[in-house]
DSSP file (Angstrom, degrees, kcal/mol; ACC not computed):
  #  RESIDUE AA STRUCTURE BP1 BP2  ACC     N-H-->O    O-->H-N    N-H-->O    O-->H-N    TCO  KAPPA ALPHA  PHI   PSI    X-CA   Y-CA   Z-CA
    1    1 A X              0   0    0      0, 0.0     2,-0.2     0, 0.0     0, 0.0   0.000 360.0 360.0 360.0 137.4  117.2  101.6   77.7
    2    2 A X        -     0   0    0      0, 0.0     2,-0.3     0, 0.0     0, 0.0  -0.713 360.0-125.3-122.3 168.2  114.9  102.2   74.8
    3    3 A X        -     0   0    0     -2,-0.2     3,-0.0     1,-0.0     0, 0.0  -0.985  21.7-112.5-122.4 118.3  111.6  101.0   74.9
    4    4 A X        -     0   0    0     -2,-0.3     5,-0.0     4,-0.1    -1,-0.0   0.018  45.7 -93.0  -0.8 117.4  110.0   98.7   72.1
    5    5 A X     >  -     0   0    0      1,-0.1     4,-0.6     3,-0.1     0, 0.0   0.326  40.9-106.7 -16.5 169.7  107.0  100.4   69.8
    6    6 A X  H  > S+     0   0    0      2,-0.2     4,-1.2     3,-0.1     3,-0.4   0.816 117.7  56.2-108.6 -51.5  103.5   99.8   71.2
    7    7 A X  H  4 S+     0   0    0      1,-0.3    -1,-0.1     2,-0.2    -3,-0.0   0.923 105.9  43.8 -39.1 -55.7  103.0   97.4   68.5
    8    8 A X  H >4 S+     0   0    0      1,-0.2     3,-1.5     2,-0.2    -1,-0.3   0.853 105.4  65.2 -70.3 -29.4  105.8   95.1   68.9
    9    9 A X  H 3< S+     0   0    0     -4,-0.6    -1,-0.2    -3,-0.4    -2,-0.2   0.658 113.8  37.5 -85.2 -16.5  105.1   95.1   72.9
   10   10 A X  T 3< S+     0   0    0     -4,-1.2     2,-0.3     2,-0.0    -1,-0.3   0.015  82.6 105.8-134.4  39.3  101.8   93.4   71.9
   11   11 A X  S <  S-     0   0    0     -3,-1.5    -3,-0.0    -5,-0.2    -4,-0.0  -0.842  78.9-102.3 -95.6 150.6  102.3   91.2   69.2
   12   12 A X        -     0   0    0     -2,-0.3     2,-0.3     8,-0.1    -2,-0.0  -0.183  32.0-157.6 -53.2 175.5  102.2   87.5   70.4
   13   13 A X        -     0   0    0     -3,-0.0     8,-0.1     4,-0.0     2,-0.1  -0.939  25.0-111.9-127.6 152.1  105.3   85.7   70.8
   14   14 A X    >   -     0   0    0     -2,-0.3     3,-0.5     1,-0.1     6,-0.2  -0.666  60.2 -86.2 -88.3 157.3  105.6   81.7   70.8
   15   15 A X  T 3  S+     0   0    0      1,-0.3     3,-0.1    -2,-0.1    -1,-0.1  -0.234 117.4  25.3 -86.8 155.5  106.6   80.9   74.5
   16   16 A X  T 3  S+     0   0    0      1,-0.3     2,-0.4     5,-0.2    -1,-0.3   0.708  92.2 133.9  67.6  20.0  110.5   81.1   75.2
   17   17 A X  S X  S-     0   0    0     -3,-0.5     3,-2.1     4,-0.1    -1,-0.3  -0.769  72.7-102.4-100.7 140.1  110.6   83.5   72.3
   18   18 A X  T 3  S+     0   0    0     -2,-0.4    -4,-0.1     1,-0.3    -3,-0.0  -0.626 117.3  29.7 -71.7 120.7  112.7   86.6   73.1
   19   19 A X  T 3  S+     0   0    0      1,-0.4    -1,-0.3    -2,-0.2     3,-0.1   0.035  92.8 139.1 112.1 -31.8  110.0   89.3   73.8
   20   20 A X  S <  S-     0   0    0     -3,-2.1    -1,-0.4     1,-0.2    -4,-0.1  -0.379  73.4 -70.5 -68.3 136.7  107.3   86.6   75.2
   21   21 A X        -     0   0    0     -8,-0.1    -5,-0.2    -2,-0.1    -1,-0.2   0.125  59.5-117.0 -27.6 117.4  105.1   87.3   78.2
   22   22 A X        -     0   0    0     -3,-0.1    -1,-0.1     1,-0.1     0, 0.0  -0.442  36.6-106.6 -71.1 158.0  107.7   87.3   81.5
   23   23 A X     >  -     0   0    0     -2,-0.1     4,-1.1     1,-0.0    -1,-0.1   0.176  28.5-104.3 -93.5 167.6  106.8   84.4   84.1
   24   24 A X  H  >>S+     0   0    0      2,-0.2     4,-5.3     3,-0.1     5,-0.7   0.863 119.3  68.6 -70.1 -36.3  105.2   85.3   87.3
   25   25 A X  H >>5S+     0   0    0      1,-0.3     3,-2.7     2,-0.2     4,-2.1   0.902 103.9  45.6 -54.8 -92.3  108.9   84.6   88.9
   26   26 A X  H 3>5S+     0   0    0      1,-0.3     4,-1.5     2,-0.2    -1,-0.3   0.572 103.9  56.3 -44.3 -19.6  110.0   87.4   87.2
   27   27 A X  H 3<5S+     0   0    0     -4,-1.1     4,-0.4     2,-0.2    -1,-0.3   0.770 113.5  45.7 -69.3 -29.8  107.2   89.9   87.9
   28   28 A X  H <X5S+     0   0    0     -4,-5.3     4,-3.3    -3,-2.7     5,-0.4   0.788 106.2  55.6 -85.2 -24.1  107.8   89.4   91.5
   29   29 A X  H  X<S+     0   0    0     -4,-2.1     4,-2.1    -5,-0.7    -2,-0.2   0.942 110.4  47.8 -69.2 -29.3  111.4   89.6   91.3
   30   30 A X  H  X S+     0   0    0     -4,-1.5     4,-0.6    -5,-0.3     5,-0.3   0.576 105.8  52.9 -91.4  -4.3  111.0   93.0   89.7
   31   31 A X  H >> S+     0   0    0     -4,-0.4     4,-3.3     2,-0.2     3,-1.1   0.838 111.8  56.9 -81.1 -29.2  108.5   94.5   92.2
   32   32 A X  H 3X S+     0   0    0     -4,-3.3     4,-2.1     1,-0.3    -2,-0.2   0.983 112.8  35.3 -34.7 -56.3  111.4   93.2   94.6
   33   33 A X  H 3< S+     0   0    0     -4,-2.1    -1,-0.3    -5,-0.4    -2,-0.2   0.553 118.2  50.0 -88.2   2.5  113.9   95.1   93.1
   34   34 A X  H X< S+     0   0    0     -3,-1.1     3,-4.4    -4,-0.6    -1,-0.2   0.673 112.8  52.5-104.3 -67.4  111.5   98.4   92.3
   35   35 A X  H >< S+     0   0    0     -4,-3.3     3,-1.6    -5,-0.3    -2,-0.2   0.973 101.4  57.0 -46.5 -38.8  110.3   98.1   96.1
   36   36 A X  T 3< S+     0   0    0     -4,-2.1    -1,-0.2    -5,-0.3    -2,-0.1   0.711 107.2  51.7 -81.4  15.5  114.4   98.2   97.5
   37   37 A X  T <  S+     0   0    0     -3,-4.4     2,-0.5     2,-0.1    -1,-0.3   0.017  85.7 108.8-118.7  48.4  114.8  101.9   95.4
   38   38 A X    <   -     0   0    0     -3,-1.6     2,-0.9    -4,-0.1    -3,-0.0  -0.918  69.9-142.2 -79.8 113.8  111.5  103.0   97.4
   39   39 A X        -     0   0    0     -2,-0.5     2,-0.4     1,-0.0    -2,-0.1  -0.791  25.9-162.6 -75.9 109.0  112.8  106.0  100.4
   40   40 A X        -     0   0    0     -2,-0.9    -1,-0.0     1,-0.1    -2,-0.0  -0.725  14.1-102.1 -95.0 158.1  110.7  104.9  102.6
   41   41 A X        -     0   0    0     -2,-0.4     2,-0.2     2,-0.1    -1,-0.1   0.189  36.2-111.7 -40.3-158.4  109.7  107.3  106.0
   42   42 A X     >  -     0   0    0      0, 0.0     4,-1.4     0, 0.0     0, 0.0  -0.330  34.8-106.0-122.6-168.6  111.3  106.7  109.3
   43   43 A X  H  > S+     0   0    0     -2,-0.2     4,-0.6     2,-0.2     5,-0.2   0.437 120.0  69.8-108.7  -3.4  108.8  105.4  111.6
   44   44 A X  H  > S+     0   0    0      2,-0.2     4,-1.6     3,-0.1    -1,-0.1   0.925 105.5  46.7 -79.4 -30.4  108.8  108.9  113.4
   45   45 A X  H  > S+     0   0    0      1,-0.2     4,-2.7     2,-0.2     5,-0.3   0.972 107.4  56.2 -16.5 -96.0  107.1  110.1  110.1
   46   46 A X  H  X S+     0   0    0     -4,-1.4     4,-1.3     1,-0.3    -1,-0.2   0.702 108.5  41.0 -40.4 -28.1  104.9  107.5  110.0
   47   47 A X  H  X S+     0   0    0     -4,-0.6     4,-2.6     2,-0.2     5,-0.4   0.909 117.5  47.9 -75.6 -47.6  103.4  107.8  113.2
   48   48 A X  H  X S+     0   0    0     -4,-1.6     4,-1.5     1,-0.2     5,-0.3   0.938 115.3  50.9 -57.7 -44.8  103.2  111.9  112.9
   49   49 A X  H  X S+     0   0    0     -4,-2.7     4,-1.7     1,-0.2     3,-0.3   0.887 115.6  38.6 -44.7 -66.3  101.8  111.2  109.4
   50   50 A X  H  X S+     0   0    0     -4,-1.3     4,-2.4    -5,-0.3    -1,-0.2   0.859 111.7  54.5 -48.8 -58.2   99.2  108.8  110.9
   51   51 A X  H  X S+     0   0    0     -4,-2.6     4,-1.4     1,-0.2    -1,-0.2   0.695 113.6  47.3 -71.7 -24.5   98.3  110.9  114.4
   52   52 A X  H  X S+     0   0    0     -4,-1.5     4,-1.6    -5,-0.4     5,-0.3   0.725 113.9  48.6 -93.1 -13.0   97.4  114.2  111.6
   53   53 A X  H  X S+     0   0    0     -4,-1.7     4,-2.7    -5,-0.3     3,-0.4   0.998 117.6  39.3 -75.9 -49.5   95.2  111.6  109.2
   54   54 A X  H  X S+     0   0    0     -4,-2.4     4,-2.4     1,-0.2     5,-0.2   0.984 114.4  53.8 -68.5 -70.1   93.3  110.3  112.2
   55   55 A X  H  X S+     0   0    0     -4,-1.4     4,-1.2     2,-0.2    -1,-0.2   0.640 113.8  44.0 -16.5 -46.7   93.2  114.0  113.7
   56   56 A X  H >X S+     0   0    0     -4,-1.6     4,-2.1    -3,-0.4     3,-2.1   0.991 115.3  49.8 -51.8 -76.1   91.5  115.4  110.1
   57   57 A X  H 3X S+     0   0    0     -4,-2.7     4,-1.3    -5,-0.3    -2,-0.2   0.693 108.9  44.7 -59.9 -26.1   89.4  112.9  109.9
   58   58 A X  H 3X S+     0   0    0     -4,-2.4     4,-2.2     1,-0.2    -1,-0.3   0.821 113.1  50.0 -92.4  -5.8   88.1  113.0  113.0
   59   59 A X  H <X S+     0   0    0     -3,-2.1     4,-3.0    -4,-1.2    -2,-0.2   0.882 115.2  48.4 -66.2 -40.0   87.6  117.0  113.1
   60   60 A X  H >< S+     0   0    0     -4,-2.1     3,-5.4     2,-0.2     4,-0.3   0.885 106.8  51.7 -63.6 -86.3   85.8  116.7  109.6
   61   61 A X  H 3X S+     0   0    0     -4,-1.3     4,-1.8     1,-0.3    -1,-0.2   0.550 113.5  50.7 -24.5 -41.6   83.6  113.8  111.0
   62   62 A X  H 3X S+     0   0    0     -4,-2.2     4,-0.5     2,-0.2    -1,-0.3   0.650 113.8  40.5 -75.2 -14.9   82.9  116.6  114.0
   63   63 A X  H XX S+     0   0    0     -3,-5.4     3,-2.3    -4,-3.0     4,-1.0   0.844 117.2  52.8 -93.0 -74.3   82.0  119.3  111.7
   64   64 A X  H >> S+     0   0    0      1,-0.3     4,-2.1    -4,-0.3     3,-1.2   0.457 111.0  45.6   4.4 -75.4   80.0  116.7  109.4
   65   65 A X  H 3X S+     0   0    0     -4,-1.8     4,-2.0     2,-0.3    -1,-0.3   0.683 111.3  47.0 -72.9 -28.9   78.2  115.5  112.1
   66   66 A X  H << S+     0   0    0     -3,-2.3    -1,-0.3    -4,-0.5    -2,-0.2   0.466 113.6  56.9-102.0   9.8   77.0  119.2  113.9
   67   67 A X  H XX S+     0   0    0     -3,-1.2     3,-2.2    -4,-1.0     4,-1.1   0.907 107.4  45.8 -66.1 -66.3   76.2  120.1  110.3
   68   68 A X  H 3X S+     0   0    0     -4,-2.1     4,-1.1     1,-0.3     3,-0.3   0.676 115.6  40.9 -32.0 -50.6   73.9  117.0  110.3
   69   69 A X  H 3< S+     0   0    0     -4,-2.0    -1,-0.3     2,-0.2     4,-0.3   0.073 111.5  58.7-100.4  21.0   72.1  117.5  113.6
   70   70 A X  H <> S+     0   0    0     -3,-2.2     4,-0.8     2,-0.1    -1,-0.2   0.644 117.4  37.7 -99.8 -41.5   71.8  121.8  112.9
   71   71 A X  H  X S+     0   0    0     -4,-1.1     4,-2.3    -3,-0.3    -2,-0.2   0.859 110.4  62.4 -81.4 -33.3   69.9  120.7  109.7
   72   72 A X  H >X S+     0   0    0     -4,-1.1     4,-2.9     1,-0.3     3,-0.7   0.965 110.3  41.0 -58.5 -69.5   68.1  117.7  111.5
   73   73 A X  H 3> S+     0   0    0      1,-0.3     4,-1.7    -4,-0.3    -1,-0.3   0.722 107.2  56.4 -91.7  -3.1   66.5  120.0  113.7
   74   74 A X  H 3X S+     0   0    0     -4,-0.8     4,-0.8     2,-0.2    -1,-0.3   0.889 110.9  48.5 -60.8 -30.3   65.6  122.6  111.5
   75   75 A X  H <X S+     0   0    0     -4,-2.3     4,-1.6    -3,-0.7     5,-0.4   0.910 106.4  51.5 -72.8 -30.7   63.9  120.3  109.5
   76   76 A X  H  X S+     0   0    0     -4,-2.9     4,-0.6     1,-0.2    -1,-0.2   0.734 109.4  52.7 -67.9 -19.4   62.3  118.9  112.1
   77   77 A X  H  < S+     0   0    0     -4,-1.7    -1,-0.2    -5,-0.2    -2,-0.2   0.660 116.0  42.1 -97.5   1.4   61.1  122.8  113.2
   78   78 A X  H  < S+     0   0    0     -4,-0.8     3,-0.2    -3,-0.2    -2,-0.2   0.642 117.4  45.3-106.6  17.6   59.7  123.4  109.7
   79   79 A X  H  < S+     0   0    0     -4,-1.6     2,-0.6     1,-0.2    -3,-0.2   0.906 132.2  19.1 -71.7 -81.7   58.1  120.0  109.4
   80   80 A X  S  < S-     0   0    0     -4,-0.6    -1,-0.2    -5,-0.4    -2,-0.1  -0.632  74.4-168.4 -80.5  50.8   56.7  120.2  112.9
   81   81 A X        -     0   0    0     -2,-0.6     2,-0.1    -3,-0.2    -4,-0.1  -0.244  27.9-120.9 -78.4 147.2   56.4  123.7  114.4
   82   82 A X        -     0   0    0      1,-0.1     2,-0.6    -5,-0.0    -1,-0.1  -0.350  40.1 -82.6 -73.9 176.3   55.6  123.5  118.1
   83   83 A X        -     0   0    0     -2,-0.1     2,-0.2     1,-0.0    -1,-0.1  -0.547  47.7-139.1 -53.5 102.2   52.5  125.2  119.3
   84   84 A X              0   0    0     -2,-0.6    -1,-0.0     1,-0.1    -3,-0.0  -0.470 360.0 360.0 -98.2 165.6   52.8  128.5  119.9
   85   85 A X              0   0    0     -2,-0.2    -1,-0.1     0, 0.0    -2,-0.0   0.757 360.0 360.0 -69.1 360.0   51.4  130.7  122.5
């Protein structure tokens, strides 16, 4: 299927004109038919998929966070050095 010139694919067209801006009815009827040639996973996928994104995230979010509180208190010992003897 060959595909119309960039020009012609935006020149106006008078409505009902071959070439005129498709209807909303058709724009959903072709994500229908675009979605049924989608593979989608299995659902065993999707969970293992799911159980290593949460897993990541939450290891990153635990080295994040005992970066944050290593620097916390360093600043806080060159801000504020205790007393020493």
């Amino acid at each position: 299927m060959a595909r119309a010139p960039l020009r012609e694919m935006f020149r106006r067209h008078p409505a009902g004109e071959p070439g005129a801006r498709p209807g909303v009815r058709q724009f959903f009827g072709e994500v229908v038919s675009e979605l049924k040639k989608v593979t989608w996973p299995t659902r065993e996928e999707t969970t293992r998929l799911t159980l290593l994104v949460i897993a990541v995230s939450a290891a990153i979010g635990l080295a994040l966070g005992l970066i944050d509180v290593g620097f916390n208190r360093l600043f806080e010992e060159i801000v504020s050095p205790r007393a020493g003897p």
